[in-house]
C-alpha positions in Angstrom: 10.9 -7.0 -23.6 13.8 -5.9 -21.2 11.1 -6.7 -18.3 11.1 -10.2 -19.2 15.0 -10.7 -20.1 15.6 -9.9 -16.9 13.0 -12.0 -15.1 14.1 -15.3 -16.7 18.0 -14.3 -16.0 16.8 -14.0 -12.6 14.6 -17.4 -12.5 17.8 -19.0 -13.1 18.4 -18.7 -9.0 17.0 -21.5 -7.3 16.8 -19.7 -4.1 15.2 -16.5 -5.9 11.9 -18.7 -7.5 11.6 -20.0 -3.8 11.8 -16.7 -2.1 9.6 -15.2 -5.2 7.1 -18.2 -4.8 6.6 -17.3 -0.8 6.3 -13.7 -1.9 3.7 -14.4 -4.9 1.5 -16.5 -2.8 1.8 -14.9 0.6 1.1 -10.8 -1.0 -1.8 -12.9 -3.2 -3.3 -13.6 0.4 -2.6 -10.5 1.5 -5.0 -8.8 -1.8 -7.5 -11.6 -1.3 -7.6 -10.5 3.1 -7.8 -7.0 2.5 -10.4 -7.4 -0.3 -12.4 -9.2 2.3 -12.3 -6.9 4.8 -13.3 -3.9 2.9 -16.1 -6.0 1.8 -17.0 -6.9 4.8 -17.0 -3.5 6.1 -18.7 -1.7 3.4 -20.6 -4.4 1.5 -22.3 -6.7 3.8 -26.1 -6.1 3.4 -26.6 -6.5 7.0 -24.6 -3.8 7.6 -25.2 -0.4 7.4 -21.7 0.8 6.4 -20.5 4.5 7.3 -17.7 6.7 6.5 -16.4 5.9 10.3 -16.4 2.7 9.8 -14.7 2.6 6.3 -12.0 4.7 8.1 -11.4 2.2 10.8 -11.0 -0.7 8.3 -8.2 1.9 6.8 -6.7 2.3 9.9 -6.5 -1.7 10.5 -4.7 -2.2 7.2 -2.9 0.6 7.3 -1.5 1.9 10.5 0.7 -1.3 11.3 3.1 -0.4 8.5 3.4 2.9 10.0 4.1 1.8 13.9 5.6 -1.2 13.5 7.8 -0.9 10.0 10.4 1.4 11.0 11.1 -1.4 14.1 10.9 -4.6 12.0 14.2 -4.8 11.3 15.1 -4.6 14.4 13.2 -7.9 15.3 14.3 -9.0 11.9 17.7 -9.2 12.7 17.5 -11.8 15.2 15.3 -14.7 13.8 15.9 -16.9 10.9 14.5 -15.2 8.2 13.2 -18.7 6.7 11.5 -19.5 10.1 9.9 -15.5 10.1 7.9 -16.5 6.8 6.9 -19.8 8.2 5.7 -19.2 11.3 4.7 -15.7 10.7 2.4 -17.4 7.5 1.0 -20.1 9.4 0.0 -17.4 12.3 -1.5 -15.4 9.5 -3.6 -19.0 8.5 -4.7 -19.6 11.7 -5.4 -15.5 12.3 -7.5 -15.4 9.2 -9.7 -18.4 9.9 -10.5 -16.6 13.4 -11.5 -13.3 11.7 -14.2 -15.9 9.2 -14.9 -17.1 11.9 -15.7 -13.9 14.1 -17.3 -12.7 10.7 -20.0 -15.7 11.0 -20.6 -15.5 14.8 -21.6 -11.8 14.5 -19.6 -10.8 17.3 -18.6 -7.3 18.2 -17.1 -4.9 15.6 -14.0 -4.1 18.0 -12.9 -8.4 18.2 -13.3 -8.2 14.7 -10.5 -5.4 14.3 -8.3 -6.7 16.4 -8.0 -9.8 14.4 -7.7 -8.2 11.5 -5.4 -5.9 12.8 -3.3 -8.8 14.3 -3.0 -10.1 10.6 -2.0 -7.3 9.1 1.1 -6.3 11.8 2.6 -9.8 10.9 2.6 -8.7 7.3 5.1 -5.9 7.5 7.7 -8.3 9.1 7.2 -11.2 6.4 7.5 -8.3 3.7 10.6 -6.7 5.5 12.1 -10.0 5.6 11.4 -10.8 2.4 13.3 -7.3 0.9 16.4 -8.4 3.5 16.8 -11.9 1.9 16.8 -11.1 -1.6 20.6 -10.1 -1.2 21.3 -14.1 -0.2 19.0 -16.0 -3.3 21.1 -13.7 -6.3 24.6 -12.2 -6.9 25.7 -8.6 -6.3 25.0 -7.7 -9.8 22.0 -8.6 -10.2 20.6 -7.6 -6.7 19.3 -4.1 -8.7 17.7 -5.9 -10.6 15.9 -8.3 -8.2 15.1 -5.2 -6.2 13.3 -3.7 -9.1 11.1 -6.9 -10.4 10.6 -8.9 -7.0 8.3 -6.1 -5.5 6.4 -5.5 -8.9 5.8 -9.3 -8.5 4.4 -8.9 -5.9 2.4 -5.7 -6.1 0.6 -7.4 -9.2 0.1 -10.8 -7.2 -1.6 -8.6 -4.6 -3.7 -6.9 -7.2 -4.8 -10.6 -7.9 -5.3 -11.6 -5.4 -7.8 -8.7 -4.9 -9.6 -9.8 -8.4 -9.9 -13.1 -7.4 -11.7 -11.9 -3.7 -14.0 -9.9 -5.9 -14.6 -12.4 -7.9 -15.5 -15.4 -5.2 -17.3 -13.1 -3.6 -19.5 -11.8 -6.7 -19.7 -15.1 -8.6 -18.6 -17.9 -6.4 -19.7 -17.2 -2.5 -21.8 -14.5 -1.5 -19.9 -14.3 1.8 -17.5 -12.7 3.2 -16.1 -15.4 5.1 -15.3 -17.8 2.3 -13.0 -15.1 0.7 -11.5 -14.7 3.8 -10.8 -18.7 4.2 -9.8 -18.3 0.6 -7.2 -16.1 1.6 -6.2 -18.3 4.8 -5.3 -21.2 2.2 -3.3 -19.1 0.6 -1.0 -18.2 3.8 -1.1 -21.6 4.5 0.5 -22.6 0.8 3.3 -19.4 1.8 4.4 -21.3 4.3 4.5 -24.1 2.7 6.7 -22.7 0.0 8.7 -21.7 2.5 9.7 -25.0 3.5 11.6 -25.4 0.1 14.5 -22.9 1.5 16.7 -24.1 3.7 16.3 -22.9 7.5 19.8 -20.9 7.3 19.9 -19.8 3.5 18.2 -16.4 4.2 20.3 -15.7 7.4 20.7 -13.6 9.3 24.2 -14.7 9.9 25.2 -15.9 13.9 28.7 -14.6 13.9 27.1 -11.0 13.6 25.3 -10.9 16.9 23.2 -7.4 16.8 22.5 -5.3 20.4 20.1 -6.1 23.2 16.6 -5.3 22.1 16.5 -2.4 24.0 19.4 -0.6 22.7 18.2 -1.8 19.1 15.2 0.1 19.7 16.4 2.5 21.3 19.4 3.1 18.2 16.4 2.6 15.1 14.9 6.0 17.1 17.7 7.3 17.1 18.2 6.4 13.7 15.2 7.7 12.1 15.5 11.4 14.3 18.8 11.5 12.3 17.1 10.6 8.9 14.6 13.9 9.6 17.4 16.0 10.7 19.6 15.1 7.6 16.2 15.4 5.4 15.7 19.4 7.4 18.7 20.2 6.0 19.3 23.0 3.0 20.7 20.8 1.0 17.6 18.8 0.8 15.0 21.0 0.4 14.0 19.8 -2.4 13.1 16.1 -1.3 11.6 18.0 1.9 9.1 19.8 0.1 8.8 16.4 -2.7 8.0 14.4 0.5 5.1 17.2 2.1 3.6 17.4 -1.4 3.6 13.5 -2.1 2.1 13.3 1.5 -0.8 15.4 1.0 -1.8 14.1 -2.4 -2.0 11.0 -0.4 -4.2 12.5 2.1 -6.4 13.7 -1.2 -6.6 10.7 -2.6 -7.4 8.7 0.6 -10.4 11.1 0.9 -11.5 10.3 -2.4 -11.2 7.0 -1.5 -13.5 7.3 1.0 -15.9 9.1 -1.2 -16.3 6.7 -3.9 -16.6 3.6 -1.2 -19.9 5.7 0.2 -21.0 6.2 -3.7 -20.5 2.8 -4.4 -22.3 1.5 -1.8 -25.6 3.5 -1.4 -25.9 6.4 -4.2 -24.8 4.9 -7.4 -25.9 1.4 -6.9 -29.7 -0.3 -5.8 -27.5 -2.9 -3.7 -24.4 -4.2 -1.8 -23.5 -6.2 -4.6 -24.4 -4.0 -7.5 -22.0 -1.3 -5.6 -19.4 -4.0 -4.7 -18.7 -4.7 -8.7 -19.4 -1.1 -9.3 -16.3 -0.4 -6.7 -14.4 -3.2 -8.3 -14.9 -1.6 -12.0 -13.8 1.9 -10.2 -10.4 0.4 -8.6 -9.7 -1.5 -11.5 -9.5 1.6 -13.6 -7.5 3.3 -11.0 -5.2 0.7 -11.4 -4.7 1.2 -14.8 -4.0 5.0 -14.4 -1.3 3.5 -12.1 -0.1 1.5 -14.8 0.1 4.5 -17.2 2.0 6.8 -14.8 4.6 4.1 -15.0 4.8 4.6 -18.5 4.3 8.4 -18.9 6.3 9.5 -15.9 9.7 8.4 -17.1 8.8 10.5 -20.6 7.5 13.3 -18.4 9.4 13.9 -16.0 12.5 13.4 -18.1 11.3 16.5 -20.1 10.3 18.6 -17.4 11.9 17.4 -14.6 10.7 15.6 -11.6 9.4 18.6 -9.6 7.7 20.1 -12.3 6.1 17.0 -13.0 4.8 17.1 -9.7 3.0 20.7 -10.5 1.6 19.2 -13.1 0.1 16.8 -12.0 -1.2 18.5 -9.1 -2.8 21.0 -11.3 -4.0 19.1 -13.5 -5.8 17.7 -10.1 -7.0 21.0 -9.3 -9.1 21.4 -12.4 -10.1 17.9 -13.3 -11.0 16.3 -10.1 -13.8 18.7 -9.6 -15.0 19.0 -13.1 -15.4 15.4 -12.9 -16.6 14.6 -9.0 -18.9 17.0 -8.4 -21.4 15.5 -11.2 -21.6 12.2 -8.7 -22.7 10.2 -11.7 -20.9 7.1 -12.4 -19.3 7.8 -15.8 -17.4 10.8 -14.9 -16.4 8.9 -11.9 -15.2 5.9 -13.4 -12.8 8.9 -15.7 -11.6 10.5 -12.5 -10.4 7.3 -10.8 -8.2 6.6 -13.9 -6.8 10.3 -13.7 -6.5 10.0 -10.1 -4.3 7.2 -10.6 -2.4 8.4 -13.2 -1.3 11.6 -11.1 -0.9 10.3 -7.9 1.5 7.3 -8.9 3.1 9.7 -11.1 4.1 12.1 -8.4 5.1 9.4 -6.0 7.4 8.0 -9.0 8.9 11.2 -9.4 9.1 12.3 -5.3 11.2 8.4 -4.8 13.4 9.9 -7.9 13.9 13.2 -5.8 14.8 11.4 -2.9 17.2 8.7 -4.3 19.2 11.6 -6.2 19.5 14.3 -3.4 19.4 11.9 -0.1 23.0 10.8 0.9 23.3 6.9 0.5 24.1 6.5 4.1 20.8 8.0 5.4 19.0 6.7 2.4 16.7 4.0 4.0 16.0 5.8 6.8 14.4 8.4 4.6 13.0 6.1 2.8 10.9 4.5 6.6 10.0 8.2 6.9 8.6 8.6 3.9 6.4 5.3 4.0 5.3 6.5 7.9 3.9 9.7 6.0 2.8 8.1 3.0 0.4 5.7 5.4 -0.5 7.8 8.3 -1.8 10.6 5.3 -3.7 8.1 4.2 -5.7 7.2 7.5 -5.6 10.7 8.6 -7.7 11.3 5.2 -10.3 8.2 6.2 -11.0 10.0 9.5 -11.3 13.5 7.7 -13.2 12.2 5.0 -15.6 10.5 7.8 -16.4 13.6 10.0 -17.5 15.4 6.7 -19.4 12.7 4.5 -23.1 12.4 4.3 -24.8 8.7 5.1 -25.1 8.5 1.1 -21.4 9.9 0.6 -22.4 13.1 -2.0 -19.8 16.2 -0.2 -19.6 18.9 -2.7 -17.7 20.1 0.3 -14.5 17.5 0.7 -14.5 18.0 -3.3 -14.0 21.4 -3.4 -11.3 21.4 -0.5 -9.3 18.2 -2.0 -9.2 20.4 -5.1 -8.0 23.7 -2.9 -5.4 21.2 -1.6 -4.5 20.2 -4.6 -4.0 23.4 -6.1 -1.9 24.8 -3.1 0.5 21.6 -3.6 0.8 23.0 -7.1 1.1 26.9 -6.5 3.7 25.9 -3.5 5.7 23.7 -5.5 5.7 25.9 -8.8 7.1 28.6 -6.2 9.9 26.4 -5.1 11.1 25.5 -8.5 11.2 29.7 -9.2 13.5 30.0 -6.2 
């Protein structure tokens, strides 16, 4: 497999297995932390878990990429990147074993998201710092290439990491804590790891001094207003209207989200841990419709083009997520996750393809920190939605029916800009 050529060609970089091993274990925390959270949240049996409260979780895990991402690089560009995965692990140990610890003394819910949400901030600067030293662990030709399989990597250590927290948590510990500690020892082995690169191997290079912080900010605004402006423009319609689409079957499937947490927890299961493997059944499947749009989408959308594989899959939302939520028995349910996942990942494949080809290079990543504001901000914006209009037992025919009208406009709107 080409997948695997290329993996061991890249293993052959000392400096890329280091940075890969820090990224492996630190985005394996990460699945096993956010795992426990939701959990927590929804699961716990002293709790009596609502919509609201699911949505605030979302917003803990969530929102930090939005507000602080497009600025990490500015912050990023001053510190050692070697030191920003070391310390900003180690913070993230001693962070995690605070929020078991907060988790034990039944303390307010509001300390609780703050240390949670403190976790999650430092995550988009060790991510973001580990995308900006790939280009010093591997050679300009391969740096495609490293680009490509070191986020998978890390994408399917998170997944893992989430297994392995469902799995503790099931099997192991009932307790919430203990899968977060779990995930605290695996920060702390990051940072560890991290201590195999040398301190000034990942720069950022001295002689290169960037602006005062202000002026950094200040410029990375300025930036990102010219990213929108260049994006407004005719000539990129199409990625425009790619991007509003992709963002509001994000919002869709964040609602659904939301749904099938409720289900989960009080109307297709008898308890909190009946519902929690139920939920881990249900996300597992959705994972694998993932994995299939990876492997359809390239077919697809070669035949019928990336936009109209967006109409497609949109309608086929339409029709099929109805048809198969509105039953609110656990079969069809299980069917509609992997569909779910199939044509969401399958429209954001082919909206990044959009993007790439009609974006100028030079306002290219700027887009693309647009694009992943939207892409998370939808998705809270959906958990606070979904929680003003969700019964205690989480059975809305109501946010069915309107994720399908939304669905369907995304199709009929999109279907009308391909005829233009």
């Amino acid at each position: 497999m080409s997948v695997v050529r290329d993996l061991s060609v890249l293993l052959r970089f000392q400096g890329f297995r280091r940075l890969l091993a820090v990224r492996l274990l630190s985005q394996g925390a990460d699945g096993v932390y956010q795992v426990a959270l939701a959990t927590y949240v929804v699961f716990s049996p002293e709790k009596q878990a609502s919509a609201a409260a699911v949505a605030s979780a979302m917003a803990v895990l969530l929102l930090p990429y939005s507000l602080v991402g497009p600025f990490a690089g500015v912050l990023l560009d001053r510190w050692r990147r070697r030191q920003v995965f070391l310390y900003g692990n180690l913070l993230r140990t001693l962070l995690a074993c605070a929020t078991a610890a907060l988790m034990l003394s039944h303390v307010p819910d509001w300390l609780f998201y703050v240390s949670a949400l403190c976790v999650t901030a430092v995550n988009r600067f060790v991510l973001a710092g580990l995308s900006a030293a790939l280009p010093r662990v591997v050679d300009d030709e391969r740096l495609v290439m490293a680009n490509s399989l070191s986020p998978t990597a890390g994408t399917l250590a998170a997944t893992a990491g989430g297994g392995l927290a469902f799995a503790v948590r099931l099997v192991a510990a009932d307790s919430d804590a203990a899968v977060v500690l779990l995930g605290a020892a695996l920060y702390l082995a990051a940072a560890l790891a991290s201590l195999s690169l040398a301190p000034n191997l990942l720069g950022p290079d001295r002689e290169s001094m960037p602006p005062r912080l202000g002026r950094a900010v200040v410029d990375a605004t300025r930036d990102l207003v010219a990213g929108v402006r260049h994006l407004a423009a005719p000539p990129r319609r199409e990625a425009a209207w790619a991007l509003a689409a992709m963002t509001l079957m994000r919002f869709c499937y964040g609602a659904l989200l939301v749904l099938l947490l409720m289900l989960c927890r009080y109307a297709l299961s008898s308890n909190p841990k009946e519902g929690l493997a139920l939920l881990g059944v249900a996300l597992g499947v959705s994972g694998a419709g993932f994995f299939a749009a990876a492997v359809v989408t390239p077919w697809a959308a070669g035949r019928l083009g990336p936009r109209r594989w967006i109409v497609v899959c949109a309608a086929a939302a339409a029709v099929l997520e109805p048809a198969l939520g509105l039953p609110f028995a656990t079969v069809p349910l299980m069917v509609a996750a992997f569909v779910l996942g199939l044509i969401t990942q399958g429209a954001k494949i082919s909206t990044d393809t959009i993007v790439q080809s009609t974006v100028e290079d030079g306002f290219r990543g700027r887009i693309f920190s647009v694009y992943d504001v939207l892409f998370n901000v939808a998705f809270v914006g959906a958990a606070g939605v979904a929680a003003l209009m969700l019964p205690p037992d989480g059975r809305s025919a109501v946010l069915v029916v309107t994720v399908a009208v939304i669905y369907a406009a995304i199709a009929m709107t999109m279907s009308r800009f391909e005829s233009q």
